[in-house]
Every structure is written in structure tokens, then in C-alpha cells.
N, CA and C atoms as a LAMMPS dump frame, in Angstrom:
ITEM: TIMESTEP
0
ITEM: NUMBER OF ATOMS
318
ITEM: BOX BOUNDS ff ff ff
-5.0000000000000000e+02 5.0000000000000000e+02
-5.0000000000000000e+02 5.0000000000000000e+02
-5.0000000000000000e+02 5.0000000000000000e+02
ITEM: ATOMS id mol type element x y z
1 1 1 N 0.838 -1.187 0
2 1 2 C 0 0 0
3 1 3 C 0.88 1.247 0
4 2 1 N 0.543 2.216 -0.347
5 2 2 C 1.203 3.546 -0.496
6 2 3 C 0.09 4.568 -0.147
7 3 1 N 1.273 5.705 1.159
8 3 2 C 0.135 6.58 1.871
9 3 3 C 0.047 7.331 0.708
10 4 1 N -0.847 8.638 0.744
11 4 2 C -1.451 9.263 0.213
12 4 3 C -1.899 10.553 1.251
13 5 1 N -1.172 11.525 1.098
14 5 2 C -1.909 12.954 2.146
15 5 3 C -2.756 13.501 1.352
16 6 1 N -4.261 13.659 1.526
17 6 2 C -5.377 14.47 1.17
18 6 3 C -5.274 15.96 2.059
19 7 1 N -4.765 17.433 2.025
20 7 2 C -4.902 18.015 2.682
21 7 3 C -6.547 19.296 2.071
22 8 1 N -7.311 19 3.052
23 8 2 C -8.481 19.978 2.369
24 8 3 C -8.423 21.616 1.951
25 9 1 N -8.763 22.249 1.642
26 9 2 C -8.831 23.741 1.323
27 9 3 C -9.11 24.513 2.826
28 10 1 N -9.417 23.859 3.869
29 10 2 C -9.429 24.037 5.247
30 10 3 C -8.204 24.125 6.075
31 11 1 N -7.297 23.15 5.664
32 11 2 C -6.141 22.478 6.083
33 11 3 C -6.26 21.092 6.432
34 12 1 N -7.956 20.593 6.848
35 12 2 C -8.381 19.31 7.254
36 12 3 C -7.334 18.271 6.682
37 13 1 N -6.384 17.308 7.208
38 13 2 C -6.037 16.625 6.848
39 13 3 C -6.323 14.971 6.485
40 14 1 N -6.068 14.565 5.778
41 14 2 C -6.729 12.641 5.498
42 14 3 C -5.54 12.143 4.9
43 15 1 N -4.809 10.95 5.919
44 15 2 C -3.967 10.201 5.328
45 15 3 C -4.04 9.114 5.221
46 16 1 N -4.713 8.857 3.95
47 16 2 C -4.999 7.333 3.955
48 16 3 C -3.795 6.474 2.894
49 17 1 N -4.399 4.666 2.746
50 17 2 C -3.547 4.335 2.468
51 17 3 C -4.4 3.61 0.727
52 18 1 N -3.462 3.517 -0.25
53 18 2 C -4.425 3.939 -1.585
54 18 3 C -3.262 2.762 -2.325
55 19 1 N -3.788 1.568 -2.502
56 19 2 C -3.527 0.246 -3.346
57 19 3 C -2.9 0.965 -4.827
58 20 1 N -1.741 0.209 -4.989
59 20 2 C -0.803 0.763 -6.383
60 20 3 C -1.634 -0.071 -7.703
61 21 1 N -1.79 0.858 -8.783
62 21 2 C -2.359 0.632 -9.57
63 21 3 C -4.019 1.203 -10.071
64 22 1 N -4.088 1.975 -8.712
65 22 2 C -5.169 3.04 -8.48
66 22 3 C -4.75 4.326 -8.901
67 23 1 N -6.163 5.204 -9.196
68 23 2 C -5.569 6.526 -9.123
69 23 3 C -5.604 7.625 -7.769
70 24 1 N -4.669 8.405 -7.42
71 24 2 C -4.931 9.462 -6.602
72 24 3 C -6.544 9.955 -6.301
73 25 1 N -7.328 9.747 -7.864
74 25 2 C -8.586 9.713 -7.08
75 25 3 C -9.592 8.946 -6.8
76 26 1 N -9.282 7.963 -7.495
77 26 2 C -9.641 6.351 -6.886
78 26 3 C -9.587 6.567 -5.393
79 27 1 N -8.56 6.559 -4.486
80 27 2 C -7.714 6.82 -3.282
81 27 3 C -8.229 7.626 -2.526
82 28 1 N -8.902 8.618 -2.847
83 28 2 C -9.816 9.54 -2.094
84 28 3 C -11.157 8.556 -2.422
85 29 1 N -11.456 8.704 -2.833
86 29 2 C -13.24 8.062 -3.293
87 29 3 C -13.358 7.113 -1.945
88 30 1 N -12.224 5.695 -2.341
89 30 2 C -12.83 4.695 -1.612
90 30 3 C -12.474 4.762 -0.205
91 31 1 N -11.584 6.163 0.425
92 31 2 C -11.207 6.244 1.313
93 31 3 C -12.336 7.735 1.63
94 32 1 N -13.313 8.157 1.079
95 32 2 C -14.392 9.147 1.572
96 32 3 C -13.6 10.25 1.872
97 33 1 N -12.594 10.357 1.132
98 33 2 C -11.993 11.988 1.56
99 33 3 C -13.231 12.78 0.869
100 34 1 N -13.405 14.1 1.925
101 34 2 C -14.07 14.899 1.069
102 34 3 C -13.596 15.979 -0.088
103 35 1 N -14.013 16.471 -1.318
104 35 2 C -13.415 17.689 -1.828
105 35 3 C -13.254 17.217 -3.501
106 36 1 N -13.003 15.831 -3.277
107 36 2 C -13.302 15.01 -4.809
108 36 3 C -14.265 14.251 -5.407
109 37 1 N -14.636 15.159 -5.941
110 37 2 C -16.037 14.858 -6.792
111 37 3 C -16.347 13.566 -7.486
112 38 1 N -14.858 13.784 -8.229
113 38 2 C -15.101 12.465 -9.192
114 38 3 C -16.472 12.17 -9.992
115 39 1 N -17.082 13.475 -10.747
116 39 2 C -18.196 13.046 -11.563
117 39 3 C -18.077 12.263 -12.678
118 40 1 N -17.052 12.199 -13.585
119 40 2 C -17.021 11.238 -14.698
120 40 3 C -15.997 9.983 -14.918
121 41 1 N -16.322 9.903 -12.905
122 41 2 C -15.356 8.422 -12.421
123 41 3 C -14.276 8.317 -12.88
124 42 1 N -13.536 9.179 -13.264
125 42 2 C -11.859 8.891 -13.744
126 42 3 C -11.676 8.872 -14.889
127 43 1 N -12.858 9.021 -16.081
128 43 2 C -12.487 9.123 -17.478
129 43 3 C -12.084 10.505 -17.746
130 44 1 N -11.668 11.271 -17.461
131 44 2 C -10.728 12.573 -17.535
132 44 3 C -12.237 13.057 -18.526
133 45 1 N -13.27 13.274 -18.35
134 45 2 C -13.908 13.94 -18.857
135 45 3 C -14.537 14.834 -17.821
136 46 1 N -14.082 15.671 -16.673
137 46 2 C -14.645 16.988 -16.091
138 46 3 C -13.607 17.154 -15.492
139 47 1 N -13.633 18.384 -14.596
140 47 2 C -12.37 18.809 -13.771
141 47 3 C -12.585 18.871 -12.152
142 48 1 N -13.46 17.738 -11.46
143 48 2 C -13.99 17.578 -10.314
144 48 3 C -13.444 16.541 -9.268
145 49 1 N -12.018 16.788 -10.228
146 49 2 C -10.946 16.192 -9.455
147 49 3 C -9.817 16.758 -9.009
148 50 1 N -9.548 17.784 -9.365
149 50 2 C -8.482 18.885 -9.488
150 50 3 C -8.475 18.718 -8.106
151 51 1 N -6.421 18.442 -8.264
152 51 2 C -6.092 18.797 -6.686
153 51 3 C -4.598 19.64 -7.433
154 52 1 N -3.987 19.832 -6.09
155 52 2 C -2.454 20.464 -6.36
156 52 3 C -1.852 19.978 -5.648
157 53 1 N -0.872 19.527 -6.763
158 53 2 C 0.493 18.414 -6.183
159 53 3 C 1.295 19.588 -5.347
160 54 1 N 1.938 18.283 -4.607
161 54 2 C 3.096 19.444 -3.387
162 54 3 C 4 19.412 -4.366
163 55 1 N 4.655 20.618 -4.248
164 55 2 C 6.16 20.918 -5.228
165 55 3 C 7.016 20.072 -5.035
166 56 1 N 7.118 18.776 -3.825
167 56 2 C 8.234 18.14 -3.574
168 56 3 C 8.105 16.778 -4.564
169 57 1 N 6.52 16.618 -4.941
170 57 2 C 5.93 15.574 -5.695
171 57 3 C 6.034 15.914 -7.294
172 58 1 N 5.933 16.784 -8.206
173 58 2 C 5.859 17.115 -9.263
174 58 3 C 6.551 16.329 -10.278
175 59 1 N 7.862 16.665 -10.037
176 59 2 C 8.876 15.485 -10.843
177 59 3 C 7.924 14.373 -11.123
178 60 1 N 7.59 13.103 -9.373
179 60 2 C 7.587 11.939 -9.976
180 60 3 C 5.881 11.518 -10.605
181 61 1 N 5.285 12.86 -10.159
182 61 2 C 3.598 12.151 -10.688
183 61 3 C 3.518 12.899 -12.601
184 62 1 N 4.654 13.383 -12.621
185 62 2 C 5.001 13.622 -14.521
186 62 3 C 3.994 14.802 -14.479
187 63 1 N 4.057 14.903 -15.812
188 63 2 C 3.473 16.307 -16.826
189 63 3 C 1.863 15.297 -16.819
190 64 1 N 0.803 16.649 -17.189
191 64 2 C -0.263 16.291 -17.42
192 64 3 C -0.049 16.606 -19.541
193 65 1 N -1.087 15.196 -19.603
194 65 2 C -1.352 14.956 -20.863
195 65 3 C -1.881 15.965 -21.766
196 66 1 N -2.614 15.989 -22.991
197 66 2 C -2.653 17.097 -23.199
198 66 3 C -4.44 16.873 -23.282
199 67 1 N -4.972 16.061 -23.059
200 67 2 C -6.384 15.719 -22.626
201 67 3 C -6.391 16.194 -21.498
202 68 1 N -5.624 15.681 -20.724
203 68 2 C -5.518 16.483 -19.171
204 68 3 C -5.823 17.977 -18.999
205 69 1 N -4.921 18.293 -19.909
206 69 2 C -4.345 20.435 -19.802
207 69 3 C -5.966 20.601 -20.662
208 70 1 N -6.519 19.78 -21.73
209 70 2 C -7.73 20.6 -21.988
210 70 3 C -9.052 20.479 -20.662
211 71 1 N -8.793 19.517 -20.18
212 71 2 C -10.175 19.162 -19.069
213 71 3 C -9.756 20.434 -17.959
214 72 1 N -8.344 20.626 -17.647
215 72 2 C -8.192 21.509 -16.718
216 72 3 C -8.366 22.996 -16.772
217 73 1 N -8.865 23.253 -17.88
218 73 2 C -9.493 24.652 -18.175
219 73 3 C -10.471 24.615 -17.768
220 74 1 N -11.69 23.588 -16.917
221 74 2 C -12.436 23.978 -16.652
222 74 3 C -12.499 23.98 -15.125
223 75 1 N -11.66 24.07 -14.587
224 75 2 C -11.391 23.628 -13.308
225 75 3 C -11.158 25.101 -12.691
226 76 1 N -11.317 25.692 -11.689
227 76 2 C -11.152 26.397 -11.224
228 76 3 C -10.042 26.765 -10.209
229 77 1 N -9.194 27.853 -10.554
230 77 2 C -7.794 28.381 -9.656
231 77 3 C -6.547 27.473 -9.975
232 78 1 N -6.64 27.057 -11.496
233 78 2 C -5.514 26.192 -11.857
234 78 3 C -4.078 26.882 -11.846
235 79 1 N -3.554 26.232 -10.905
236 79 2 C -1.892 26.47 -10.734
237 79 3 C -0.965 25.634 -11.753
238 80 1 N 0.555 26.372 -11.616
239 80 2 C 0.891 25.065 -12.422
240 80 3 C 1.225 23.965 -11.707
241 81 1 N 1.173 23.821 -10.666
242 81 2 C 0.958 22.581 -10.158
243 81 3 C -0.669 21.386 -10.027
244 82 1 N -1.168 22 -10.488
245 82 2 C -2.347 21.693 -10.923
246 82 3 C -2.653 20.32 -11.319
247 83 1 N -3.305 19.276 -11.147
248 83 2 C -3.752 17.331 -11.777
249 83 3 C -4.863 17.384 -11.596
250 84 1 N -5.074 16.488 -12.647
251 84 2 C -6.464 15.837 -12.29
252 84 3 C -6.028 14.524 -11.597
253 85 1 N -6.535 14.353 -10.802
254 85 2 C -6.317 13.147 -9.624
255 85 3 C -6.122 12.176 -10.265
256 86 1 N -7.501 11.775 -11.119
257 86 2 C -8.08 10.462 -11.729
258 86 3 C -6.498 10.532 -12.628
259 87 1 N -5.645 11.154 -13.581
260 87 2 C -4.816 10.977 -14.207
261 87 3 C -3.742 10.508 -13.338
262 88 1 N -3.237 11.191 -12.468
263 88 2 C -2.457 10.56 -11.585
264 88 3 C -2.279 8.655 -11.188
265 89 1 N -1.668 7.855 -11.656
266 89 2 C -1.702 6.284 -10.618
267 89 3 C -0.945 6.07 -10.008
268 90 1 N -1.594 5.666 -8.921
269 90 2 C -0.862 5.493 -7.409
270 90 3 C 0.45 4.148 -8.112
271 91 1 N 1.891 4.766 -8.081
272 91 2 C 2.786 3.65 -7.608
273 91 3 C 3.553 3.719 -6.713
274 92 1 N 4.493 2.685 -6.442
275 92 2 C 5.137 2.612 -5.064
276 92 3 C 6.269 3.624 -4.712
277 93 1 N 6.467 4.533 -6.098
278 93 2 C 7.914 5.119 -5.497
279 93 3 C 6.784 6.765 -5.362
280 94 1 N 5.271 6.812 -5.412
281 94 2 C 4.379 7.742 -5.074
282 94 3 C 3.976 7.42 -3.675
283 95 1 N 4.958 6.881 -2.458
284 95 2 C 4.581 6.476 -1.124
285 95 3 C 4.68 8.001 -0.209
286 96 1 N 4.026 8.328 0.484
287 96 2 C 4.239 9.402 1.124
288 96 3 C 3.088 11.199 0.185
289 97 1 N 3.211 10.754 -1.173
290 97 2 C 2.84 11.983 -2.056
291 97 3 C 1.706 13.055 -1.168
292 98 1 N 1.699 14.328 -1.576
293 98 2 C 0.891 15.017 -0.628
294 98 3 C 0.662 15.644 -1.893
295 99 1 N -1.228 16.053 -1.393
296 99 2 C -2.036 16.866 -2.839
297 99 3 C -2.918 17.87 -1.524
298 100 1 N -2.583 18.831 -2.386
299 100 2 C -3.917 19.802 -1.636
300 100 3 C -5.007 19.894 -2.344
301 101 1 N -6.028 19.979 -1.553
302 101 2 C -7.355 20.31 -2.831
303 101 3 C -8.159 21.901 -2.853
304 102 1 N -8.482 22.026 -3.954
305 102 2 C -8.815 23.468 -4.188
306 102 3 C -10.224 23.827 -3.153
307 103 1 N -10.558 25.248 -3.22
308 103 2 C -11.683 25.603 -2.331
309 103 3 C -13.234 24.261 -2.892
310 104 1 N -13.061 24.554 -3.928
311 104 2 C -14.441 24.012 -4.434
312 104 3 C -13.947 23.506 -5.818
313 105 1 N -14.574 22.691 -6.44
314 105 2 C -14.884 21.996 -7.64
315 105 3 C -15.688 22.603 -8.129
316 106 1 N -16.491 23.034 -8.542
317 106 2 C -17.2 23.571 -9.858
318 106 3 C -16.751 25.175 -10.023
């Protein structure tokens, strides 16, 4: 298993633990973090997953796709640290990764 820090737009923290081969928002879902929507279940078709990677994480969760960079225009307060969760998959050298999540989704 590999942790996973959910920190909320509150500061509320959730550190759960999120099976490799999942996505970052798989990982919230089945662990009830709040703040991820997940309306089109991980097919990168809305932006109700948008979190922001910690700067220490960037390197290893890579560049967003370019399906990615178009879904994330609709997302609100996109940084460039900016993912869609669901793109993100949990692997083992992603143990520890920390994502903040934005005020709101829509």
C-alpha cells in the first residue's frame, strides 16, 4: 500500500492508504476523503478532481497529458501545479505523495 496525504482547502487533513495501480482519485473516493467529486469516475472527462500536487511531488507524478491540460481549463484556480487526480496512478515510489485540494470543484 502507499500513503497518500489528502490536505483539504481548510487544512483538514486525510492520510490514507491507496492500493498501487489506483488513481490518486480512486484513493480519495474509496477512502471518503471529502473535496473530490469524481463526476465522470476517472475518465478525464470533467475537472472535479483537481487537486495540487506538493512541489516536492511534481517530478515523480510527470506532466499532465494534453487531454488532461484541456479538461483543466475547466477547473477552477488552476496552478501550475495543478492534476487531475483520476490521471495521476498510485505507484510505489508515489509512497508518502501530498495533494492539496482546491476551495471548491465547480
Amino acid at each position: 500500500m502507499v500513503t497518500v496525504t489528502y490536505i483539504q482547502h481548510s487544512g483538514e487533513t486525510h492520510v490514507v492508504e491507496v492500493k498501487p495501480g489506483l488513481s490518486v482519485m480512486e484513493g480519495a473516493v474509496r477512502n471518503n476523503v471529502p473535496g473530490i467529486d469524481a463526476d465522470c469516475g476517472g475518465a478525464c472527462a470533467c475537472a472535479t478532481c483537481h487537486v495540487y500536487v506538493d512541489p516536492d511531488w511534481l517530478e515523480k507524478t510527470g506532466k499532465a497529458a494534453a487531454m488532461e491540460e484541456s479538461m483543466l481549463d475547466f477547473a477552477e484556480g488552476v496552478e501550475p501545479n495543478s492534476r487531475l487526480s483520476c490521471q495521476i496512478p498510485v505507484t510505489p515510489e508515489l509512497d508518502g505523495l501530498i495533494v492539496r485540494l482546491p476551495q471548491s470543484q465547480h
